[in-house]
N, C-alpha and C positions, 0 to 999 in steps of 0.2 A: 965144561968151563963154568964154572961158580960167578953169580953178579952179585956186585955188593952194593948193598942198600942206596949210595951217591948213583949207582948204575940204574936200579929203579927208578927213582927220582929223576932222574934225569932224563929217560925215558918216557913218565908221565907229562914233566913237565914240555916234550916237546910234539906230546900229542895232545898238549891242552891247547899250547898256542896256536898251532895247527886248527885249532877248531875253533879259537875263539877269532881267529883271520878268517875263518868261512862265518862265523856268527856275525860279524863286524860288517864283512858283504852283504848278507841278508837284512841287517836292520840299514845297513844305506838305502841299500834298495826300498828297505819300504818305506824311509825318511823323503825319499826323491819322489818315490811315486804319488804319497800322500801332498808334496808339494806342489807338486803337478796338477794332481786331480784338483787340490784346492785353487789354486790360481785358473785354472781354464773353469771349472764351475763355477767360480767366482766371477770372472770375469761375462761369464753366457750368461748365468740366471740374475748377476746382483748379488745374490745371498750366497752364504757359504755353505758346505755339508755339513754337520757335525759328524760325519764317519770320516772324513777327510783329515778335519784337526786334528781324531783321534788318532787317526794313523800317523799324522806330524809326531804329536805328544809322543805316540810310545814307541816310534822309530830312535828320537832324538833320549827317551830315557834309555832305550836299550846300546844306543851307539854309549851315553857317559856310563854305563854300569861295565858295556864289555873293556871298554878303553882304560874302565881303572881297576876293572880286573886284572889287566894286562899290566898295566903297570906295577899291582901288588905283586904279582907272580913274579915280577922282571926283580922288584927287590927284593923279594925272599929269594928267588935264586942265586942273586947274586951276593946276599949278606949269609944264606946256611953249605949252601955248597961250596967247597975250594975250588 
């Protein structure tokens, strides 16, 4: 059986999104936990972590980069393949 090229594609693309729904879970996760650790350290010491923020920071950059990843892929999907 021969695939053609729309069949690849189309294949790739539902192993990316597949992946980028476990990447999306992983940076929540570490967007929750850095929220956490911030507010309960916050709250015990007065002061905040700075490895806490950090982890805010690049939970919440990596949730907007996979989110609009997701959504470029969603429109080239849907504007190059029939």
């Amino acid at each position: 059986m021969t695939k053609t090229f729309s069949s690849y594609v189309s294949s790739i693309i539902s192993f990316s999104n597949s992946a980028i729904i476990v990447l999306i879970g992983v940076a929540l996760v570490v967007f929750l936990w850095g929220g956490v650790r911030y507010i309960y350290r916050t709250q015990e010491t007065g002061r905040s972590n700075p490895a806490d923020k950090t982890a805010l920071l690049w939970g919440l950059i990596s949730l907007f980069v996979l989110v609009s990843l997701a959504g470029i892929i969603s429109v080239m999907q849907q504007s190059l393949l029939p």
